[in-house]
N, C-alpha and C positions, 0 to 999 in steps of 0.2 A: 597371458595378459601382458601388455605394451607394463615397463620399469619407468619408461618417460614419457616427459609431455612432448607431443609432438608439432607443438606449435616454438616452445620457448627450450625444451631438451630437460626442465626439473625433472626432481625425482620425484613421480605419485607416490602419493600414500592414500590408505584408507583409516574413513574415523572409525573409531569403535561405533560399533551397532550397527553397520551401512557397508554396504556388499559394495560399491562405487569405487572404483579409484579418480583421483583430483588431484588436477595440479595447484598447488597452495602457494607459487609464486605471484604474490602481489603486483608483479610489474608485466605477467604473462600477456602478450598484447592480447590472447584470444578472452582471456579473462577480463581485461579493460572494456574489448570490445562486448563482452558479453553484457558486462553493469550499466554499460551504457544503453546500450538495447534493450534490457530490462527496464530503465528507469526510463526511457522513453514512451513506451509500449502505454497500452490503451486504461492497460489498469493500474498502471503509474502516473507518470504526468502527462500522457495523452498527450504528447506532442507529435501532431500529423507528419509525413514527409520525409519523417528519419526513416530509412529503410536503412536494412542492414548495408546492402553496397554504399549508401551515402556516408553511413559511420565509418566503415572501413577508410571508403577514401579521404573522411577529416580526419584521420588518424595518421595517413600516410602522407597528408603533407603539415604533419601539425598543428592542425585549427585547433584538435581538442587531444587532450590527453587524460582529461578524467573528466566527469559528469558534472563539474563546475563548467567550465570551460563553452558548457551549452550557453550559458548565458551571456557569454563576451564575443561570440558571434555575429554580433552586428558590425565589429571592427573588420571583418572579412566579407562585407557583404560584396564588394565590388568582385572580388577573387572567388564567392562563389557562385556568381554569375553566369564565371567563366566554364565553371565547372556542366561536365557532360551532364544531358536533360534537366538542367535547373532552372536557367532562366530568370528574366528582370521577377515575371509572375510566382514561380515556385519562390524562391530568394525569401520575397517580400509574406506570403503564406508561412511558410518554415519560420520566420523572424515574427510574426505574428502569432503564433502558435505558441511561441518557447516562451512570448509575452505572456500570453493568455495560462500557460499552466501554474503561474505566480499563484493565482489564488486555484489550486487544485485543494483540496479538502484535508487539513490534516492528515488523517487517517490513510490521502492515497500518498504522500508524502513519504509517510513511514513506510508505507509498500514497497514505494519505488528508492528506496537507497539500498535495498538489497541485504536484510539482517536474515542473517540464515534463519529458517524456521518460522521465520516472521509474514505469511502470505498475507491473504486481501482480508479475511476473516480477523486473524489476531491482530493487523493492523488496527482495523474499528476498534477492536477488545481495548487495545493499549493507548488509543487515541480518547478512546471516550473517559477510560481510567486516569489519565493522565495528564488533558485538558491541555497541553505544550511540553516540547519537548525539553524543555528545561527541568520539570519537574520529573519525567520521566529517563534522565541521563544521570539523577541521582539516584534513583532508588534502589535501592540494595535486592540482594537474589529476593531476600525473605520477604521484601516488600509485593517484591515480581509473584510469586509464587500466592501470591492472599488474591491475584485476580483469577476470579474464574475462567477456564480454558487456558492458562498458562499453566504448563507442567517444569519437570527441571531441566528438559534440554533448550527449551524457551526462553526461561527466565535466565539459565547460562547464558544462552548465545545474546540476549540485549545485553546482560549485565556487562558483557565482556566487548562488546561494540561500541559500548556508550565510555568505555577505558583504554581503546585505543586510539594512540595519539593520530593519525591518517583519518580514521573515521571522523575523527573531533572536527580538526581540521576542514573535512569535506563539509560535513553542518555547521559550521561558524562562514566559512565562503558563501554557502547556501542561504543562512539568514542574512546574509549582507547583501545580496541579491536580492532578497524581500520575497523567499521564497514560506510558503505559508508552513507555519512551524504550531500553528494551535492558538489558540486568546493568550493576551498575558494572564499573570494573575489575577490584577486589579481587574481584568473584564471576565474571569471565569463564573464571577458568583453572579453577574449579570447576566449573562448566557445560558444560565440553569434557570432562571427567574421567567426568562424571555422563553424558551421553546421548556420547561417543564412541563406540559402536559404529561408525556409518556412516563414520568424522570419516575427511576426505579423499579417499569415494568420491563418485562423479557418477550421479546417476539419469536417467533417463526413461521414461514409459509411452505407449504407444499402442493405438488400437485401443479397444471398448467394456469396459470394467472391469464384472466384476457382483462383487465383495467389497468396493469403495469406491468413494466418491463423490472426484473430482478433486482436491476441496481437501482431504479426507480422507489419500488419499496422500501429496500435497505434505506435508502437515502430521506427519506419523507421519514420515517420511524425516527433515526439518529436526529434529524431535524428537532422533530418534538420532543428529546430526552430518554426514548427510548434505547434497550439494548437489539441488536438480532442475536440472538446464539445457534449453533449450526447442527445441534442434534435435540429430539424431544428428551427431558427431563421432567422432576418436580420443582426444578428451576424455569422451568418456564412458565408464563404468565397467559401468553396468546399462544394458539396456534389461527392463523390465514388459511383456510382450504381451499383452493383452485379445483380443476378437474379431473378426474383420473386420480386422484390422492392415493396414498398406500399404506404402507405400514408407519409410517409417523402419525396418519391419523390414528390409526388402529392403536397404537403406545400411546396416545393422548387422549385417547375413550377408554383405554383400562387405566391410566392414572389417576384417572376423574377429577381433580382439583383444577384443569387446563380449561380456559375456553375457547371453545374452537367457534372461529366464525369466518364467513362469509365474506367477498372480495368487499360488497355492498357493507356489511357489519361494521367491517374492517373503517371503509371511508365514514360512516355516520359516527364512529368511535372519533375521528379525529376533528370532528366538527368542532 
């Protein structure tokens, strides 16, 4: 096994419990380039047109150096004009785009900044517990740990994200950009009041859906107050059955306390 990174020459290491070696130099460009990619990408803030060769090359000539930077973009629109297949049209798309992911959804916010451990699932987990990310940059491991689906290497890796000075930093730029961070306070109790239909049931679906697309459902549930969780329990409320269903239905007819219904059930429930 490679001692260094072969982008930047650190010395890898690996974490306890994880076969991987990584390089942990914060300033690695492959590492910059990779947060940014990440935090672009479809199920972060969904901004079209960043392809990787486009990141690389604003990184080589210094339009961006960290995932702030996306949003101060419009001071370079002339220069990247110039830039290979972009054009007046792409430009004006790309600056359109990075607009429009301002109001991306909490929950895909926290996705895309990149908290170890933190995918598209616990993202929802920690956005719907936590209602802004102010309240959730306080809470302690013990606090972390009382949400269901957070275990201890979760509740480390935010607790310890939300205390480094760089990380801070990168989300205080981000709300100054009026990037979508959750309700304040004053409008959280309003927000429950307004879509609580679902408020304190547990969903899940399986199986092929033909009335919605995956994110479509997640998204309509969280609307109403609803949770999704991502495996059958006696913590679940609903199971959804599509077609072809498997063994989640099978675990949600032996627990017997679940109802299972219908893609149909499902929409007359939310009437």
């Amino acid at each position: 096994p490679p001692t260094n990174c072969p982008v930047c020459e650190s010395v890898l290491e690996k974490e306890d419990g994880l076969v991987d070696l990584k390089c942990v130099n914060p300033n690695c460009p492959a590492i910059i380039q990779g947060s940014i990619e990440y935090f672009v990408s479809r199920d972060g803030m969904n901004i079209s047109g960043f392809g990787s060769r486009i990141v690389e090359r604003m990184l080589e000539l210094n339009y961006i150096k960290d995932i702030t930077d996306i949003y101060n973009l419009g001071e370079h629109k002339e220069e990247l004009m110039q830039l290979d297949k972009m054009g007046e049209k792409s430009v004006e798309k790309l600056l359109a785009s990075i607009e429009k992911s301002k109001e991306r959804p909490y929950s895909k916010t926290l996705y895309a900044l990149g908290i170890p451990f933190v995918g598209k699932f616990l993202g929802n987990v920690l956005a719907k517990k936590s209602k802004n990310i102010d309240r959730l940059s306080q809470m302690s491991k013990e606090e972390l740990l009382e949400i269901d689906g957070v275990g201890d290497k979760v509740a480390e890796s935010v607790y310890n994200f939300f205390r480094d000075e760089k990380s801070m930093t990168i989300v205080k730029k981000l709300k100054d950009y009026g990037i979508n961070f959750g309700k304040s306070d004053e409008d959280v109790e309003e927000k429950i009041t307004e879509n609580g239909k679902f408020s304190g049931k547990t969903f899940l679906f399986t199986g092929k859906l033909q009335r919605f697309k995956r994110e479509e459902i997640k998204d309509l549930i969280e609307s109403l107050g609803g949770t999704n969780l991502s495996s059958v329990s006696k913590k679940l409320d609903y199971l959804i059955v599509g077609e072809d269903a498997g063994s989640k239905l099978t675990k949600a007819k032996e627990i017997g306390t679940i109802n299972i219904l219908t893609e149909d059930e499902f929409i007359e429930l939310t009437k």
